[in-house]
Each structure stands twice: as C-alpha cells, then as structure tokens.
N, C-alpha and C positions, 0 to 999 in steps of 0.2 A: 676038542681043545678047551681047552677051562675058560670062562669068564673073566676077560681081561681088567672089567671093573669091578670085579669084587676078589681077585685075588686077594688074599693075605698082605697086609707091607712090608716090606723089607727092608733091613736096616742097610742105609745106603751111606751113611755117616762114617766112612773108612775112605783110602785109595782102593780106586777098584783100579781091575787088570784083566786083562783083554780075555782070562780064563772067567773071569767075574762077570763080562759081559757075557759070554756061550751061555753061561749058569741059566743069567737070566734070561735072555733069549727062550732059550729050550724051555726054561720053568712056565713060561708066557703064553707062548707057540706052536711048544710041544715037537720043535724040529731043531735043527742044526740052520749055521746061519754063515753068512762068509762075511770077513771084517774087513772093511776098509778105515783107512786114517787121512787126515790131511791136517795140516798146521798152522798154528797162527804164524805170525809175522812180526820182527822188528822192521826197521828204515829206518838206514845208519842218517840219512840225511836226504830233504828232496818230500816236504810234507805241503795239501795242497796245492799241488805242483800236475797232481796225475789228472784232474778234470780241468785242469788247465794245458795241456797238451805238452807240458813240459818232463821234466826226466826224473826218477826216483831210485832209489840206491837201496831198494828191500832184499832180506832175506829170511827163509823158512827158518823156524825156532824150535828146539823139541820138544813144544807140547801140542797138544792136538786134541783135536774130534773124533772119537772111535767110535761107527756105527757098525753093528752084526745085520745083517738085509738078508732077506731071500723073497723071492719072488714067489708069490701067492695065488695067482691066476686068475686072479679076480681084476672089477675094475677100483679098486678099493687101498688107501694106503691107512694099517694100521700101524701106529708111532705110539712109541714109548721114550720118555725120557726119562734116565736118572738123575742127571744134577735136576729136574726140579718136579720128580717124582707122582708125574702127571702120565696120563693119555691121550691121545688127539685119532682122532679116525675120521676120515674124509675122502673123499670122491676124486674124480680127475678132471672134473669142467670149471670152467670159472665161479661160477656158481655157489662151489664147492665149498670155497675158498674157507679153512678154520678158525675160530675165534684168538687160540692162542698164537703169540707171535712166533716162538720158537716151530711150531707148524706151522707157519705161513712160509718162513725161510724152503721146508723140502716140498712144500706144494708150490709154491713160484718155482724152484729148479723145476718139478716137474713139467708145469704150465709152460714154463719159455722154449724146452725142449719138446714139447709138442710144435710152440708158434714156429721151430725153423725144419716142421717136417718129420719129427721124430716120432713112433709110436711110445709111449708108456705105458705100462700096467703095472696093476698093484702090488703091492710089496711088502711085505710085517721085517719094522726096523724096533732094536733097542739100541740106546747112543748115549754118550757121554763124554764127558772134554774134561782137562785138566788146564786147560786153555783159562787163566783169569778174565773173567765175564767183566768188559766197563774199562778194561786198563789199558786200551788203546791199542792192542795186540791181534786185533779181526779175529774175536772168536766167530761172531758171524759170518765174514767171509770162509772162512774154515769147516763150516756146517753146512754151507752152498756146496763149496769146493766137495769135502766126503762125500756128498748124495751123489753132485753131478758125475763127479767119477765114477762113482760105484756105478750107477746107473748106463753110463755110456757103457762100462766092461759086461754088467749082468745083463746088458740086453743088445751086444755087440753092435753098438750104434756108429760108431766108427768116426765119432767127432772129437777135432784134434782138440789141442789144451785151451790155446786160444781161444775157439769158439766154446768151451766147458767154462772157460774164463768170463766170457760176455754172457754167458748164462745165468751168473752168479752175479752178476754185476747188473741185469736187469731185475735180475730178482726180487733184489734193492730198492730199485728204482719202483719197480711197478707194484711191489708186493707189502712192501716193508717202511717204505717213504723216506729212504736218503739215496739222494741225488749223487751219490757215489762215484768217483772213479773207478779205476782197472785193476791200478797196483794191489790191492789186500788179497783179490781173486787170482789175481798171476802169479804172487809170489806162494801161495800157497800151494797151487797144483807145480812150478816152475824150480820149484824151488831145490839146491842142491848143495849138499854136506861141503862144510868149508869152503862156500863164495857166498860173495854179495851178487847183485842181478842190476846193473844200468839198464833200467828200462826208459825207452823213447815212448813216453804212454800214446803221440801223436799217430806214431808211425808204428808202434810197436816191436820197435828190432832192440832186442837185449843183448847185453856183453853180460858171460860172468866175470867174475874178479874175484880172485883167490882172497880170503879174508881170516887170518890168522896170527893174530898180531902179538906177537911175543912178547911178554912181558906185562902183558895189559890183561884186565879183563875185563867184558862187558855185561853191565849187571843195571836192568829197572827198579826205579824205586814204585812203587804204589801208594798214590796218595789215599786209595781207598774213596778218593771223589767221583764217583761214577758218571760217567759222560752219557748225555744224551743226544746222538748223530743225527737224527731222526726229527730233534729240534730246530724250531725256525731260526734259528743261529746258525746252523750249519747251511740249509738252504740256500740263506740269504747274503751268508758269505758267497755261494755261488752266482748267485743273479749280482753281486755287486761285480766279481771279474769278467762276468756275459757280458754287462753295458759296457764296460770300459774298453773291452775285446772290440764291439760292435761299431763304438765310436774313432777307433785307432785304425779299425778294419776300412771306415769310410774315408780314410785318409792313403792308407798303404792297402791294396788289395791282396798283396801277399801275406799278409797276418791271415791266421786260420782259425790260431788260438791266443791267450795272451801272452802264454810262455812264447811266443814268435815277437811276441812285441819289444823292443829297445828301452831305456828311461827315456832318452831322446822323444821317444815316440809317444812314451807316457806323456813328456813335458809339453807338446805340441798338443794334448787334449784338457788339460790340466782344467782352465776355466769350463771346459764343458762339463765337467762330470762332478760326483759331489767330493767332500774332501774325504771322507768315508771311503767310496770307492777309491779314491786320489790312491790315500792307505794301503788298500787290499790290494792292488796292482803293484805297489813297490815293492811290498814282501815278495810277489810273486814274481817276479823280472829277479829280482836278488835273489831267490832260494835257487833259478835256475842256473845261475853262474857258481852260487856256492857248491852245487852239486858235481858240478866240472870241476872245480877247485878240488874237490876232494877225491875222485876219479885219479887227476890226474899227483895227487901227495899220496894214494894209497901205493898207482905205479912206482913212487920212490922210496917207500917204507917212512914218507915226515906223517907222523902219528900226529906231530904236535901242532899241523896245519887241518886237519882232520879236525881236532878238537876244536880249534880257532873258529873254524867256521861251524862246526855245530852249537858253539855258544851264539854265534851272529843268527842262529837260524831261532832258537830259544828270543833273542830280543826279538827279534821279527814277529815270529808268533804271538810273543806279550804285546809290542808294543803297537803293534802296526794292524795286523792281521786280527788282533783282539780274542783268542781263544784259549788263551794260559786262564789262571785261578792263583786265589793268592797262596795256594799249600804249593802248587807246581814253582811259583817265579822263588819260594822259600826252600825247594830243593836243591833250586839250579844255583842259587846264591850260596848254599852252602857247600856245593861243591865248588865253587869258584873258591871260596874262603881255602878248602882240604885241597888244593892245587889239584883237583881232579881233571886229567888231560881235556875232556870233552863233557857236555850236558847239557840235552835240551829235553824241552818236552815233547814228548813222543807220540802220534796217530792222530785224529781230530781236534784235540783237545777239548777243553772245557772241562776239565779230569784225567782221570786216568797216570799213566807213567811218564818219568824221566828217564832217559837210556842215557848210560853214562860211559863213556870210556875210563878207564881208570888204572892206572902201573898197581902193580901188584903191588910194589912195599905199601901203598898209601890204603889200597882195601879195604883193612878189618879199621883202622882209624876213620874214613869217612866213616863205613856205614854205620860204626857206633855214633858218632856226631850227629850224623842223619838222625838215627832213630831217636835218639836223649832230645835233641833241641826241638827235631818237631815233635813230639809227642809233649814236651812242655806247651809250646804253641798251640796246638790244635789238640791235645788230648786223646793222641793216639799214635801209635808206631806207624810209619811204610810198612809197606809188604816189601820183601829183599827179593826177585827173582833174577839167579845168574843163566846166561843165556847160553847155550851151542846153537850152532849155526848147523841146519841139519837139512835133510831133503823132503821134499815136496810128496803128495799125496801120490798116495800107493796101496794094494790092498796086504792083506798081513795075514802071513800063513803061518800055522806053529807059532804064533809070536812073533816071528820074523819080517820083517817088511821087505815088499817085493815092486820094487818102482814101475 
C-alpha cells in the first residue's frame, strides 16, 4: 500500500461525487470501499428545546457526509479527509484519542460503541460532506451519524437508531465539549423524504408530518458568521436552564425537565433565580407551545401561523435566549420588510443560517434584497441554500442510496 503521507496532493477544489471518493479511496488503500451517507438537518421550529426535554420539528436535508470504510483487521483507524485535505491515524483506547477535531468526532463514535458493549476494529475511511461547515445544519452530527452507521452495518452490531443516535450525541459530549442534545443525531439517521419528525426529545416518541408545502419554498440564508457550539456561550446557556429546572423541580416534583415547567411555574421562582436565567427559561417554556402551534397549523395547511410563530421563535432567540448576531437579527428584518411568510435563525446560533419560508412569487425579490443590502452592511453576500427535505442515513450502492 503506498505511503499514506507522502502521496502526491490532489486537487480537491471541484464537487466531488461518490465515483470521486472510490478514486480516492482505492488511490489511498489500494482496495474498494462501501459508502455510506447521512445528512445534515434543518428545524422548521423547536431550537434549544431538545436538552431541555421539550419537542422539536427537524428534518433530514439533501446534503450530507459521504464516507468509503472497509474494514482493515487491524486495531487501527486510518482517516482521510477531503474537505480539509489531512490524515489522522489512531488507535481504539482512550488513550488514543487524535489531535484533530474532525478525528475525534469517528474516534468518540468509536469509543462510545465499545462503552455500551460493542467490539470495534480498525478501519481505512476517505469522507467528505457538501454539508456547509458553521451554518447551523449539524454537519458534525452528520459525521457521528455516517460512522456510527456504517459501523453498526460493517460489523453487524445490531444497535437500533436510537441508541446510533445517543452514540453520536455522547460523542459530543465527551469527545468534542458541546453539551449537546438528541435532535441533530435523530434527525440525521431518522430522517425521511417529504416529512418533518415531532420529536418528544424527553420521551423520545416521534410523529412524522408530511411537509410539502405548495407554493412556498424553503431556502437558508448564510451569514458566513461561523458559530462556535463548543463555546462557553453555549454551555452555559445550558447550566442557566439546569438551575431554573432544579429550583421549579424543588417546588413541583413532577418537572423532570424545564420544557415540563409552566410560566406560572417560572413566575413562582422568579426572585430565586437570576434575571439571566429568568430570560433563558422564558424562551424555553414558549418555543415549546410555539412548536405545538405549529404541529397543529401544519395539520391545517395555515402556512401563515407557521410563519408567525417562527418569527416569535427568531425574537426569542435574539432577545431573550441571547444567541442571534447582528448579520442574523439583519436577515430576519429584511425578510420581514420582503413579506417573507416565516424567518428565524436557525441551529445554536451565534452564526450561522436563517431558514426562511417563503411564496414562491416573492423568492427571486427577497433574495436579491438579501444579498445587495447585506453585502452593503457587512461586505459580503449570504450564501443562498434551497433545501429538500430528504431521508436519513443509509449506505449507497451504484450511487443509489439504500436506507
């Protein structure tokens, strides 16, 4: 097998295609390899809600993580990435653990599915994502999800999605240092062509919901502001819903989470907690009713209650919850200005996309508005990505994907 660090470089500055990945694989490895895929994720509505026990409204999008795997017999995982045209080679023990983060993501998969009893062995992957890195779309839940998958099928491990789900989701947690919810890793492996997915993140029981709305179409803007999840901002947005949860809890023992908790319930702890938290718990009690709101305007075809309450979900996020930026709350206004039916910002924040609902006559008018005003403002275009709503991770044969 040729020397994986001194191959020749290859120019990787094109769209590649799942023939592009075999190329490279085999140029690498010197073998054939089996592909698996899984995808990022929109959330029509329902944003830190899922580590708060309450309910979110994700669905899989058509871009994704394409990794070529075969199983190598050793105890050893050799990785290759394209988008950032590295190598990483490491072990299976904790010990192990790689310098780069993008290999820390398939070494925690690895790591967690040993801690629930699974054996592992080594594996030579090349992978690559069309998935935009930062815009709030869980390209990193989507790089969990491909491995864990692949890996339950290549080594017939026999664990359902759910637990592939919490796999990915401690990965996170233990590997990567964001205190993460469920939803980015459920919707990715869960996820199915033309529906949204109500997930109960408490309980974990999903509905789908047929999600095809005529006349509309749903397109992210990119602020190109890249969001850091990983940051004590995002953490510590969590520790402020923990104490609020913990102090409502000492009051009503049926609270579990804070999405169980009332305003009522809020209002009853109000002087104990700071106004900060006060804050954080209001978004979160309201994004869980908005989420039912719109559950139940989707069952009617009111598009235009949908929208309503994803604008309420956008102030929430700005004003309450604190994780907008001032390129995102200058999206959301200007689609308010272009009567854009819906617009908030979309996944952790701090950066990243607006998911917009939008009638098709008004389309090519925002998003020229979009690009011209903020690109005066900020000195730079959005990125435009229109969305289908597609299904969940699967491996892909001939090109074909096979769920």
């Amino acid at each position: 097998m040729k020397n994986l660090l001194t191959c020749a470089p290859i120019n990787y500055n094109k769209c590649m295609t799942i023939q592009d990945l075999r190329q490279v694989f085999h140029q690498r490895f010197g073998n054939e390899c089996v592909v698996y895929a899984s995808p990022g994720r929109v959330n029509l509505i329902g944003e830190h809600t899922d580590y708060n026990g309450g309910y979110v409204f994700p669905g899989a999008i058509d871009k994704c993580i394409y990794a070529g795997i075969r199983l190598n017999g050793t105890v050893r995982v050799r990785a290759y990435s394209l988008d950032y045209n590295e190598y990483a080679e490491f072990g299976l023990q904790e010990e192990d653990k790689p310098s780069q983060l993008w290999a820390r993501y398939i070494f925690g998969v690895c790591r967690e599915l040993q801690k629930i009893g699974h054996a592992v062995s080594g594996f030579d992957t090349v992978f690559f994502g069309d998935i935009p890195v930062g815009a709030g779309v869980s390209s990193s839940a989507a790089l969990e999800s491909t491995f864990a998958f692949a890996l339950n099928d290549l080594l017939s491990l026999r664990v359902d999605k759910f637990e592939l789900a919490r796999v990915g989701q401690a990965t996170e947690h233990n590997y990567c240092g964001v205190k993460c919810g469920i939803m980015d890793q459920f919707a990715s492996l869960f996820g199915k062509e033309g529906h949204l997915m109500r997930l109960n993140c408490a309980t974990m029981e999903y509905e789908n919901y047929p999600f095809n709305p005529k006349g509309y179409k749903v397109v992210l803007l990119d602020t190109l502001v890249k969001h850091e999840l990983a940051s004590s901002a995002y953490n510590k947005r969590r520790e402020s819903c923990e104490n609020v949860c913990r102090h409502v809890a000492a009051r009503h023992s049926e609270v579990k989470y804070l999405s169980d908790a009332t305003r009522e319930m809020l209002q009853e702890v109000k002087d104990e907690i700071s106004q900060e938290d006060f804050m954080r718990a209001e978004y979160v009690i309201g994004e869980k009713q908005r989420v039912l709101d719109v559950c139940d305007a989707l069952e009617k075809g009111d598009y235009e209650t949908v929208g309503d309450r994803m604008y309420g979900t956008h102030y929430g996020m700005s004003k309450l919850y604190e994780v907008s930026c001032d390129e995102l709350d200058f999206l959301n206004d200007i689609a308010k200005a272009c009567g854009v039916t819906g617009s908030r910002v979309m996944g952790g924040g701090f950066g990243g996309c607006t998911i917009n609902l939008v009638k098709e006559d008004l389309y090519n008018t925002f998003i020229a508005t979009a690009q011209e005003q903020f690109a005066v403002k900020f000195g730079h275009k959005p990125k435009i990505y229109d969305i289908v709503i597609s299904n969940g991770a699967r491996k892909v044969v001939d090109g074909h994907s096979s769920v």
